[in-house]
C-alpha positions in Angstrom: 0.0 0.0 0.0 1.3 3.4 -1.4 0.0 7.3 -0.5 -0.7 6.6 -5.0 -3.2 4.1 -3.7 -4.7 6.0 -1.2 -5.5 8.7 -4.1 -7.1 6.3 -6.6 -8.8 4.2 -4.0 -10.1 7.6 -2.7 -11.5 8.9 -6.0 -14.0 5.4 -6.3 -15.3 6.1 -2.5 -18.9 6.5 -2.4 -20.1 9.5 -1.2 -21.7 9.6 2.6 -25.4 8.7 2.0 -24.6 6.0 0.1 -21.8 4.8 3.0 -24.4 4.4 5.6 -27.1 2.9 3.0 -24.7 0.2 2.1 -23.1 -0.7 5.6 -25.7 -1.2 8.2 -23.5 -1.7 10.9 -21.3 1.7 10.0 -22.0 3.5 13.0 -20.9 0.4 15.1 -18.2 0.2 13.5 -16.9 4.1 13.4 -17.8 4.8 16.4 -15.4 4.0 19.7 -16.0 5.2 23.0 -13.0 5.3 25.6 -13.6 6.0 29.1 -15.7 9.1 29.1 -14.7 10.2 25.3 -16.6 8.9 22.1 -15.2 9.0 18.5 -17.9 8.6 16.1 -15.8 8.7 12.5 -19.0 8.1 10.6 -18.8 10.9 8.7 -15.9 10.7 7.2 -16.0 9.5 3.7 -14.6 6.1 3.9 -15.7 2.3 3.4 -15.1 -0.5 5.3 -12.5 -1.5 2.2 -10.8 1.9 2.6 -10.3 1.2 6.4 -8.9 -1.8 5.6 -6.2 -0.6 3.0 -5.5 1.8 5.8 -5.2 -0.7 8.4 -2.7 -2.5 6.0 -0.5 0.9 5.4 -0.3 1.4 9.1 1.1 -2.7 9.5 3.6 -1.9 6.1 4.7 1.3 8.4 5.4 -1.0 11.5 3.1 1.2 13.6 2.4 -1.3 16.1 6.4 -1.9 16.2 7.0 2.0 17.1 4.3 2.3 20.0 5.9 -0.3 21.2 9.0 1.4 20.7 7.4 4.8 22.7 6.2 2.8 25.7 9.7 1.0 25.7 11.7 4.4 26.0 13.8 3.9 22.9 15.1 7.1 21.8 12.8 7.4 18.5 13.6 11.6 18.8 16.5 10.5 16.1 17.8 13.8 15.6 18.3 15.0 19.0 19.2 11.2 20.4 16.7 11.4 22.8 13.5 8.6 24.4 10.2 10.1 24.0 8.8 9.8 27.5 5.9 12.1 28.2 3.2 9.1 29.0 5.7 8.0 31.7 5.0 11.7 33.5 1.3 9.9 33.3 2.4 6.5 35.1 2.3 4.8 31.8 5.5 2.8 30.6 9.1 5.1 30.5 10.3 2.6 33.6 13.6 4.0 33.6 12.8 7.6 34.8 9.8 6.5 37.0 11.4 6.9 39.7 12.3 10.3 38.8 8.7 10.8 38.1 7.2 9.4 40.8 9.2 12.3 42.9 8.6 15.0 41.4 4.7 14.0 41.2 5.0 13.9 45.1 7.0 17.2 45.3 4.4 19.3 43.0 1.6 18.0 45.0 3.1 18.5 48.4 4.2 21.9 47.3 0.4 22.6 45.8 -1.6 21.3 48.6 0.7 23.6 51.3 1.1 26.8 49.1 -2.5 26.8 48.5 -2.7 25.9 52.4 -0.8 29.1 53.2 -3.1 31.6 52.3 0.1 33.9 51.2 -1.0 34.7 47.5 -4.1 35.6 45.5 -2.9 35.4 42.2 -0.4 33.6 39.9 1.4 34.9 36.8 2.3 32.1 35.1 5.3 32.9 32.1 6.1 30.7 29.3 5.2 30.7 25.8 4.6 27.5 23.1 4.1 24.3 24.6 4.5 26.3 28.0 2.0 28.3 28.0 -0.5 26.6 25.3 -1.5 23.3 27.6 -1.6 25.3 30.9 -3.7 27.9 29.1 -5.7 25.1 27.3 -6.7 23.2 30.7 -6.9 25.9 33.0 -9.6 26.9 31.0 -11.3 23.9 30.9 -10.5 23.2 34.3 -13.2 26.1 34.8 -16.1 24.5 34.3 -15.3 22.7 37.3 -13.4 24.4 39.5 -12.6 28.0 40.7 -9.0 28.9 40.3 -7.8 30.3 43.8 -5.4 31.9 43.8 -6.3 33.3 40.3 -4.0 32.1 37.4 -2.8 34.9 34.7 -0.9 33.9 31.8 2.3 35.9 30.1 3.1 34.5 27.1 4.1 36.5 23.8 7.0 39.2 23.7 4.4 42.1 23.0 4.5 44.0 26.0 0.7 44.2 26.2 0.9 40.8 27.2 2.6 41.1 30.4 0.7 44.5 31.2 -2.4 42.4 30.8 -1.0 39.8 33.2 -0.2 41.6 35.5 -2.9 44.4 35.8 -5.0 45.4 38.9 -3.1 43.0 40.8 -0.6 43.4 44.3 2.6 42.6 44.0 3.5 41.5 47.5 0.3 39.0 47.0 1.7 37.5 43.6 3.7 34.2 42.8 5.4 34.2 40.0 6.0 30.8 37.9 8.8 31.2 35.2 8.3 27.8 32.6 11.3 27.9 30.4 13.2 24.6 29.4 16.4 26.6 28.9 15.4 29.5 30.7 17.1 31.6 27.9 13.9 31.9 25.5 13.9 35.8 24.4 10.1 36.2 25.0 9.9 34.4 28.3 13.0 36.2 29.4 11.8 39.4 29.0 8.6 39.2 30.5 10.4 37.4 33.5 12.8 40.7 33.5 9.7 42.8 33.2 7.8 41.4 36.3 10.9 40.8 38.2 11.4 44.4 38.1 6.9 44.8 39.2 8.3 43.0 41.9 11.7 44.7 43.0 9.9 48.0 42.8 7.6 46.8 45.3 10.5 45.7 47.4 9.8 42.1 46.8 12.4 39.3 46.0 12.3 36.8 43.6 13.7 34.5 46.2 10.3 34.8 48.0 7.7 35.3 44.9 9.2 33.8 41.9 9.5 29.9 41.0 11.3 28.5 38.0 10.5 25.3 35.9 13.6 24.6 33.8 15.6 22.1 32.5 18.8 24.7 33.2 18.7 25.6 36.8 22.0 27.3 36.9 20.5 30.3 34.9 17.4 29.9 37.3 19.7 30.9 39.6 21.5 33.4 38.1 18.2 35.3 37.7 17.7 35.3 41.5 15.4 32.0 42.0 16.2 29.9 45.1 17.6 26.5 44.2 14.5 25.7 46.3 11.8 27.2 44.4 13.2 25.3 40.8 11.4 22.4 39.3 13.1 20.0 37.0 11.9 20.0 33.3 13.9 16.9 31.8 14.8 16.8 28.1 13.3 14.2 27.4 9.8 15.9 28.0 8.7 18.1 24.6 7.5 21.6 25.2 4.4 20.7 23.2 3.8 17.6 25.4 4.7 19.1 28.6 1.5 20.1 30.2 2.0 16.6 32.5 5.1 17.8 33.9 6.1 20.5 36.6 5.2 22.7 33.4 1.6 21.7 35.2 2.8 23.3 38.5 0.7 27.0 37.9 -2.5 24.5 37.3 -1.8 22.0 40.4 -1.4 25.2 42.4 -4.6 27.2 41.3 -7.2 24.4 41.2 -5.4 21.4 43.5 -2.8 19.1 43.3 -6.1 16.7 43.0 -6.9 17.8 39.8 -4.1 17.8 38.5 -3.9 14.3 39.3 -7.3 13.4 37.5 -5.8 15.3 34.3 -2.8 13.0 34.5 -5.0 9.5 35.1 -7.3 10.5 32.3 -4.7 10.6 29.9 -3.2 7.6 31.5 -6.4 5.9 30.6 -6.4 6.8 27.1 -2.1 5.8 26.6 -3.5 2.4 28.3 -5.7 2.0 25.4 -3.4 3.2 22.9 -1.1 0.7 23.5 -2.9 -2.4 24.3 -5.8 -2.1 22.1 -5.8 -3.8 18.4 -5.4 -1.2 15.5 -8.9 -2.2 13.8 -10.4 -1.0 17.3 -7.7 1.9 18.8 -8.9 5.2 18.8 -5.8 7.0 18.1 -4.9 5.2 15.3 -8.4 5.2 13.1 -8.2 8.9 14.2 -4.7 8.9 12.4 -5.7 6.8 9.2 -8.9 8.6 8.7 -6.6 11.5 8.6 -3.9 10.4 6.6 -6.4 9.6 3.9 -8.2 12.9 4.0 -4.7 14.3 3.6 -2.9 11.8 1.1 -5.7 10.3 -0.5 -8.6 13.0 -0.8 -6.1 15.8 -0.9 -7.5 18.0 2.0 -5.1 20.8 2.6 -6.6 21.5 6.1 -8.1 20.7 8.7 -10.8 22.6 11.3 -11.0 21.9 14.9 -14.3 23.5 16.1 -15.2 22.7 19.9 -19.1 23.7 20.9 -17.7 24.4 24.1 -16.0 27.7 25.3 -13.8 26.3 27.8 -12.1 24.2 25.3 -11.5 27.7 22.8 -7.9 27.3 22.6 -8.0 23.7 21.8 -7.2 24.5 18.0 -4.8 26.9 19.1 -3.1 24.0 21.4 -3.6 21.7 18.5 -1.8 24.1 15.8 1.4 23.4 17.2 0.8 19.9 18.7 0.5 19.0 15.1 2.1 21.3 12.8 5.2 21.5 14.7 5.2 17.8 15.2 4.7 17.1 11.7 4.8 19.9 9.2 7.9 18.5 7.9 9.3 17.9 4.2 11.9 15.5 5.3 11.8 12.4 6.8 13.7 10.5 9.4 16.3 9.2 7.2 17.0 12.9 5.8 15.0 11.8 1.9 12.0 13.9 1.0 8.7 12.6 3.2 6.1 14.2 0.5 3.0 15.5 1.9 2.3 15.4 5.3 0.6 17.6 8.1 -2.7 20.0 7.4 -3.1 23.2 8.4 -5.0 23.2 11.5 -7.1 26.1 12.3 -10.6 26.8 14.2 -12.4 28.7 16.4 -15.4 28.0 18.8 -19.1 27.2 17.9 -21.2 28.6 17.5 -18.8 31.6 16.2 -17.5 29.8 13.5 -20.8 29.4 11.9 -21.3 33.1 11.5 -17.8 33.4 9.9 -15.9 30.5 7.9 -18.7 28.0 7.9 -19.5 29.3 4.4 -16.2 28.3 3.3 -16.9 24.6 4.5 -20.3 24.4 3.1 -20.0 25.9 0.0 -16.5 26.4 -0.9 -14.4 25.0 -3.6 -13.2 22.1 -1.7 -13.9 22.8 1.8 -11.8 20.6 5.0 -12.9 18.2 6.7 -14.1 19.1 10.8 -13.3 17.8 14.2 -16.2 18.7 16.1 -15.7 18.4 20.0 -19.1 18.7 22.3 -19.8 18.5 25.6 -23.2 16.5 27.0 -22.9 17.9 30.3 -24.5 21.3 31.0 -22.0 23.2 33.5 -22.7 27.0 33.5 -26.5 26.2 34.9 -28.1 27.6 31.8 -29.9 24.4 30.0 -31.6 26.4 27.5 -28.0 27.7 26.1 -26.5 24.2 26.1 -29.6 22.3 24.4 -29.0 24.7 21.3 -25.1 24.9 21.4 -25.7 20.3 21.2 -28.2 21.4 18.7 -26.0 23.3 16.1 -23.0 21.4 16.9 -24.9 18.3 15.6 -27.0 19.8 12.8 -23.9 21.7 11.1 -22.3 17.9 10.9 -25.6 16.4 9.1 -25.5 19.4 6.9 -22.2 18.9 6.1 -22.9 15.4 5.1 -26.1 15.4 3.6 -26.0 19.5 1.6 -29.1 20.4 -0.1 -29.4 19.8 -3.7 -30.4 21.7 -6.5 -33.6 19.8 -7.8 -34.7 20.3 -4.0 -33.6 24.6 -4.1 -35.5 24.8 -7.2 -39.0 23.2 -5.9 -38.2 25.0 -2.5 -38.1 28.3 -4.4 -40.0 27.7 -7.7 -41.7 31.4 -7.3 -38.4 33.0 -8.3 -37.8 34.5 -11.6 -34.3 34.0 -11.5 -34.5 30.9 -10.3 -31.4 29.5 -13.0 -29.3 32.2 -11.1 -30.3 31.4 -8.0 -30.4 27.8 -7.8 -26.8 27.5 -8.0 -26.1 29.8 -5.4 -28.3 28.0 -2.7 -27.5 24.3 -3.6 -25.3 22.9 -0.7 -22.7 20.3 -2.5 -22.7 18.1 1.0 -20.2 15.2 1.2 -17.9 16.7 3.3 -16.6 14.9 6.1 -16.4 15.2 9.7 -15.6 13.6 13.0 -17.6 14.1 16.5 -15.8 14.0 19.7 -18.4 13.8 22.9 -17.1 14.2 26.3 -19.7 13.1 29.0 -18.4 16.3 30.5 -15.7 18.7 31.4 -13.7 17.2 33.8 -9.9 17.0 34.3 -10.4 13.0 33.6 -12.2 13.6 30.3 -9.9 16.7 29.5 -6.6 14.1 29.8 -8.2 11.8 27.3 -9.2 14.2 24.6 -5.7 15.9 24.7 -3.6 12.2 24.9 -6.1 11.3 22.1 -4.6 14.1 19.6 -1.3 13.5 20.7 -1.4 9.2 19.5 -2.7 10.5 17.0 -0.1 12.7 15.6 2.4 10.1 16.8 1.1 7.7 14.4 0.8 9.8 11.4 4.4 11.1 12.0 5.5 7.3 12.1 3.2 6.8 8.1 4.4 9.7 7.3 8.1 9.1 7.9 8.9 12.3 10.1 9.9 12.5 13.4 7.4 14.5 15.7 10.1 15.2 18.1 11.6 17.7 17.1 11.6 21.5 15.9 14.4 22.7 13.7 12.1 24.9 11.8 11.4 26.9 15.2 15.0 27.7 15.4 16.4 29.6 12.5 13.5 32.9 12.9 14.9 33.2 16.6 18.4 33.5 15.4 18.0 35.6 12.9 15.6 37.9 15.4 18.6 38.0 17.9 20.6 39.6 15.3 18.3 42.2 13.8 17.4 43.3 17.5 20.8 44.0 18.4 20.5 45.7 15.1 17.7 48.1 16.4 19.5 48.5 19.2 22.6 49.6 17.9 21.6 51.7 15.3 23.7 49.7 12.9 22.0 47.8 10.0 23.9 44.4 9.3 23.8 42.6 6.0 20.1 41.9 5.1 18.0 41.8 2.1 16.8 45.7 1.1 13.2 44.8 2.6 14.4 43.6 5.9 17.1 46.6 5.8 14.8 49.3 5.8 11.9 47.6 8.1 14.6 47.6 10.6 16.0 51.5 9.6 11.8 52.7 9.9 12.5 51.7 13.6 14.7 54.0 14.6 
């Protein structure tokens, strides 16, 4: 099986109707439910033989070789020699550092459960950016719909100075803690909005030593910026920034909401790596989340995908996803340094029922359109059952109308009064056939939140290994900060350097 055979087997698919009238059993079969998350992949426009041409791609790849190769702590990051160990920081496989684990696990709830004890702060300004501030940000506001952050988390996360003036606004110095989430503690943006606070602080004679904690993988600069060896949590390499929400990068959530929710996050993803590696390919969520994928991508030549959750809480879960996925896998060459052809999607999206007043005519009625992760909610937890009956209400409906459109014959006997009804008709007819996914949570809770995030993270784990990439690593990251360094020392110094004449005079209009 070839990605050429996905494409011709994909261009013979039925379309959707004619999916569910020919296989009764569809929706038993597309559908999975793990713990409290269900995957129904009905929608998505492919057979029972397309599954299985999939299934045998995935065995030609050796996916079930390279989970086993994840759990095992092999180092599969190839480039950087490293194991891949974020579901140990969940209790699941990664024996060699459990230990390690295990400790600091104890240490971030002890510290939680006394700080919070303490009484001595009413706010948190939690710094990081990228994978360290996009899964904080990501659960704290699902953690929401469950829980009351106390003391009350802020986030600091992008060089703009607006974002640190936001974060810190309104609030008391002497009555802030201050969580600094760099793995090299040198990242420019996180750096200067540590500087920045650091100096809130020091104006209101406070010291770091007292108010600031670090979470870094280099604790001698930790130091060197005035945090007490005591107040540093380690952040291993082996743990991804984009994977690192289970780690001490958690420490701002386990200390707002409780080290026992925290603890819920972590065993709900637990649950779902469980699953991931134990369960057969034919019935593992992860992985038909991955195939379907891969064959919207390779074989129906979708150049994006949309992530809308019908929830609030969950509004930066395309956001989080973005670079869960693109940085993972939006990558031209493979592991063994040959071209990998096509490979990750543009991920993009935006809440319900927003989206539907804004780019939802672009996936009805568009050229092409992308196929749609929807993610609901069934539980009702902002006590206003009137709202959440109609947010279930369009979240479902906008996937049958995706499926099913609305034809022409049917907009011409629905408007037969019109005179320009050959104009018209056109305009109005709904093309339909366009595939989606529906991810139900029972409800919001940290347990439910851990499985939909470990869900999205197999699953780009597995397209990475079909692909040929590795998902580990980031070189593309690294070559725009390099090349910032030098044009702000530039600005600085009033000296232009050796640039391109568009770059040379964006950097002269700033002087």
């Amino acid at each position: 099986m070839t990605f050429d055979d996905l494409t011709s087997r994909a261009t013979a698919t039925p379309d959707l109707t004619a999916l569910f009238a020919n296989e009764p059993d569809r929706l038993d079969r597309m559908a999975l439910q793990v713990g409290p998350l269900r995957a129904d992949f009905s929608k998505q426009r492919v057979s029972a033989e397309d599954l299985d041409a999939l299934l045998s791609l995935a065995e030609t790849r050796d996916v079930a070789g390279w989970r086993a190769r994840l759990f095992a702590g092999e180092p599969i990051n190839s480039s950087e020699n490293r194991a891949v160990l974020h579901t140990a920081l969940r209790g699941v496989g990664g024996e060699a550092v459990a230990d390690d684990v295990a400790a600091m696990r104890a240490r971030i709830a002890t510290f939680a459960a006394e700080l919070r004890q303490s009484g001595c702060f009413d706010d948190i300004v939690h710094i990081g950016i990228g994978g360290s501030d996009l899964g904080p940000r990501l659960v704290a506001d699902a953690f929401d719909a469950t829980a009351k952050a106390a003391p009350r988390l802020h986030f600091a996360n992008n060089v703009d100075g607006a974002s640190v003036n936001d974060a810190i606004a309104g609030l008391n110095p002497k009555r802030t803690l201050v969580i600094v989430v760099s793995k090299s503690f040198g990242t420019q943006e996180t750096k200067m909005n540590a500087e920045s606070v650091r100096a809130w602080l020091a104006a209101a004679n406070c010291s770091p030593k007292d108010h600031v904690l670090a979470v870094s993988a280099n604790p001698d600069r930790a130091i060197a910026f005035g945090i007490d060896p005591d107040n540093i949590f380690d952040f291993w390499d082996w743990v991804g920034g984009r994977y690192s929400v289970w780690s001490a990068v958690g420490l701002s959530l386990a200390i707002a909401y409780g080290p026992e929710l925290f603890g819920e996050l972590l065993d709900g993803a637990a649950q779902m790596d469980r699953h991931f590696r134990d369960a057969p390919l034919v019935r593992n969520m992860p992985v038909l989340m991955a195939l379907i994928g891969i064959w919207n991508r390779n074989g129906h030549g979708y150049d994006s995908l949309a992530v809308i959750p019908y929830a609030r809480r969950l509004r930066k879960l395309a956001a989080f996803l973005q670079q869960l996925e693109m940085e993972s896998n939006g990558k031209s060459a493979g592991r063994d340094g040959t071209g990998a052809g096509v490979t990750c999607p543009v991920i993009w999206g935006d809440e319900g029922t927003n989206g539907q007043h804004a780019f939802f005519q672009w996936l009805h009625q568009g050229p092409k359109g992308a196929p749609v992760d929807f993610v609901a909610v069934l539980t009702d937890h902002e006590n206003r059952p009137d709202h959440h009956r109609a947010l279930l209400a369009n979240c479902f409906a906008q996937s049958e109308a995706l499926m099913l459109g609305k034809d022409e014959a049917t907009v011409r006997r629905d408007n037969a009064e019109r005179d320009d009804l050959d104009s018209l008709a056109p305009q109005k007819t709904f093309p339909g056939n366009r595939p989606s996914t529906t991810l139900t949570l029972d409800a919001l809770t940290p347990t439910a939140i851990g499985h939909l995030i470990a869900l999205y993270e197999h699953k780009v784990f597995v397209q990475g290994v079909i692909w040929g990439v590795n998902s580990f690593d980031q070189w593309g990251v690294e070559l725009g900060k390099v090349l910032a360094d030098t044009i702000l020392s530039e600005i600085e110094g009033g000296k232009t350097g050796d640039h391109d004449p568009s770059t040379s005079a964006l950097i002269s209009s700033v002087r």
